[in-house]
N, C-alpha and C positions, 0 to 999 in steps of 0.2 A: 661229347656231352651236348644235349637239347639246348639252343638258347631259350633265356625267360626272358620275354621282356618285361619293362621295367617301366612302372610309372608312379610319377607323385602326384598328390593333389592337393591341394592348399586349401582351410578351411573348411574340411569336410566332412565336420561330424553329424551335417542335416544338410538336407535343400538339395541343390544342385552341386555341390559337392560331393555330399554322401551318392549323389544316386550318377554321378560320375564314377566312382568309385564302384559301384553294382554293374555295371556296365562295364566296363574295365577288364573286370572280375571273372565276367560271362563269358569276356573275350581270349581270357588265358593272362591278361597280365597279373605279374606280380603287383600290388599295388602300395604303397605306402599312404596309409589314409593320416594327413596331418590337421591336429586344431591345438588353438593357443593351450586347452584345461588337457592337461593330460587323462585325465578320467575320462574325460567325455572323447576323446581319440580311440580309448582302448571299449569303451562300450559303442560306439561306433563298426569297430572293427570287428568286435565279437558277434553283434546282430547281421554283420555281412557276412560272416565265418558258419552261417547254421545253412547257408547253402556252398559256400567255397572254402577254403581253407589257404587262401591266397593275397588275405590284407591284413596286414600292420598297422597299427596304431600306435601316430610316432606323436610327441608334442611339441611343437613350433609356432613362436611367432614369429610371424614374419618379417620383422622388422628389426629382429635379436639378431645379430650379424654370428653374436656367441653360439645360439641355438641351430642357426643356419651351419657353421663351418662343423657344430657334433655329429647332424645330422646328414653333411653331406660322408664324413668323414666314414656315419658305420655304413652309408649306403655302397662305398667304396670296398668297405671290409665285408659286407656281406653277399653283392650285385657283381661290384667293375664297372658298372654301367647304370645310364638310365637311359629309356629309350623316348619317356615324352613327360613332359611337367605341363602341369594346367595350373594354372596360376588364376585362382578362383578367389581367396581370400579377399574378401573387403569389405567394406560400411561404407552406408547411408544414412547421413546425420538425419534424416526423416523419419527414422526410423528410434533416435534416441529417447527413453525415456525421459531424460531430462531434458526437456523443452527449452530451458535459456540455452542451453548446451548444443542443441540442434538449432536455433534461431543466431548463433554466431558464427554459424559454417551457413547459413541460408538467406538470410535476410542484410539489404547491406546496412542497414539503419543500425545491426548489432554485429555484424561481423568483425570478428576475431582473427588476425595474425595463426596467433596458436592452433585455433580450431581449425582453419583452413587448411595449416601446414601437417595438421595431425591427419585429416584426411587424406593429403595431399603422401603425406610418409607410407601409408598403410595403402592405398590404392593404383599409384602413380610411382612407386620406389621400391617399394617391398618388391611386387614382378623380377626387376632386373638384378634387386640383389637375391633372389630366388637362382637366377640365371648364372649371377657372376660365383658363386658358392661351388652350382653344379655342371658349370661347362665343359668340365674336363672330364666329367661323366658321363654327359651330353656326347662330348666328341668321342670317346670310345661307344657309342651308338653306329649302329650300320646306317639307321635313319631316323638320325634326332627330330624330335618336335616338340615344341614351345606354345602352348595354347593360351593366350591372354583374355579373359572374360573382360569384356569392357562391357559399352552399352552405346543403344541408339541415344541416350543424350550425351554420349560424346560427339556426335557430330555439328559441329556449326553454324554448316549449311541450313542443317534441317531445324533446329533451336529456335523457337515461336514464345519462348515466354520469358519472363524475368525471375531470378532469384536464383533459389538450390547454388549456391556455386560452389561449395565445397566436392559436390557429387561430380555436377556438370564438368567443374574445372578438374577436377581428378582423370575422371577417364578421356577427358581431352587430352589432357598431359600425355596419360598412356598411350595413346593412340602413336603419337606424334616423337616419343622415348622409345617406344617398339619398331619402329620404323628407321630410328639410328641405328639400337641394338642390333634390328634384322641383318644390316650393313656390317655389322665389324665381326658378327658371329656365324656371318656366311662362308667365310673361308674355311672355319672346321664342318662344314654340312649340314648345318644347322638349321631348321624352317622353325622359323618362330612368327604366329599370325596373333591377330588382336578378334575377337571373337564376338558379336550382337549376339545373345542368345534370344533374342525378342523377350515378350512380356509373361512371365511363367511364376507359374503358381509356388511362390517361397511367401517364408518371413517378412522378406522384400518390397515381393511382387505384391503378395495381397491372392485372395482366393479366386475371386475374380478372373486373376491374367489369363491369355488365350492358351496358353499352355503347361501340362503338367512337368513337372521335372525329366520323369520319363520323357516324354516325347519331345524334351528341350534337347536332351542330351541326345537321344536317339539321333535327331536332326544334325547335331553337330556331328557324331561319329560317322554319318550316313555320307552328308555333303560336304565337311570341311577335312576330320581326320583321316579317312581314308583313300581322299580326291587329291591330297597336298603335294604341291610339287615345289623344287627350288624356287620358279616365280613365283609362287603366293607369298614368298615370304617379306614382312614388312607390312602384307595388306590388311585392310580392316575390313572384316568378313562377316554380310548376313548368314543367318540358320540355315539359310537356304544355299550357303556357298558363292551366291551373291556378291562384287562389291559393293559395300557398304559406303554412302556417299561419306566427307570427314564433313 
């Protein structure tokens, strides 16, 4: 029998997830296309399906431990296996319609406990219980991989302003939680890297950014997912395959 491989994506019913997913798709994987509304997973899936016939539309959040153990459980019953999880899902209180609500995760004069730690759940946690759900699916992989979307304001070094910390401090956390994780999940062959996709044209980004979805992703399948070796794993990696300074 042919193997399929097998891949998830988290958050992917637009942006850089869905067009991770198209991409995926092109490449023969089986894809599991996940977002929190299940409507919008399966109409997601359907507009990917009018040229492949090779993505699912599952509904997860990320941070449902309940939704996590259903959804690794039919990947089990339907796969055996998954061969790479992109752990894409996340928010930027910048981006919240409600402004006190984004000015609690951003500003320290109104920052919130709560809002912080809600960033902090869905950015920075949600990834490794993505991980800890599917690693046994992982390990029946011939070559697991774990793609963590972070960002250039996770790094420290390079951080020139004040505020955002809810964002900032989330994928710093990531950075630095993938870099343990990379450590204890190497014994089952596991490469799992933390990912800069530079400044790209989403919800997010803004129309502006230097690059389109497309050519975001491209870049990452070009120089990161197909270049990966047991050393990458744990590193934080530019588009370009790059390390990415912390």
């Amino acid at each position: 029998m042919e193997y399929k491989k097998v891949a998830l994506v988290t958050g992917a019913y637009k942006g850089l997830g869905f067009e991770w997913c198209r991409q995926l798709a092109a490449m023969g994987y089986r894809v599991v296309l996940t977002a929190r509304n299940p409507q919008q997973a399966e109409e997601a899936a359907s507009a990917l399906n009018k040229d492949t016939t090779l993505v699912l539309g599952k509904a997860l959040g990320v941070t449902d431990e309940t939704q996590l153990a259903g959804l690794a459980a039919w990947v089990k019953e339907e796969f055996g296996h998954i061969d790479l999880i992109v752990n894409n899902a996340g928010v930027n209180p910048k981006d919240y319609t409600d402004k006190s609500r984004m000015a609690a995760a951003f500003y320290l004069d109104q920052l919130t406990a709560a809002e912080m730690l809600e960033v902090i759940h869905i950015n920075s946690i949600a990834p490794l219980l993505v991980v800890k759900h599917f690693r046994t699916l992982l390990a029946a992989s011939p070559a697991p991989v774990v793609i963590n979307i972070s960002s250039w304001l996770g790094s420290v070094s390079q951080l020139g302003f004040g505020g955002h910390y809810g964002y900032v401090g989330s994928k710093n956390l990531l950075n630095v939680l993938n870099k343990s994780m990379a450590a204890e999940i190497r014994k089952d062959n596991i490469i799992s890297v933390n990912v800069n996709p530079g400044w790209v044209q989403t919800d997010m980004g803004g129309p502006k950014a230097q690059f389109t979805t497309t050519q975001a992703v491209a870049q990452l399948i070009e120089n990161v997912l197909l270049k990966l070796t047991p050393q990458h794993s744990g590193l934080f990696l530019n588009y370009d395959g790059s390390e990415h300074p912390w």
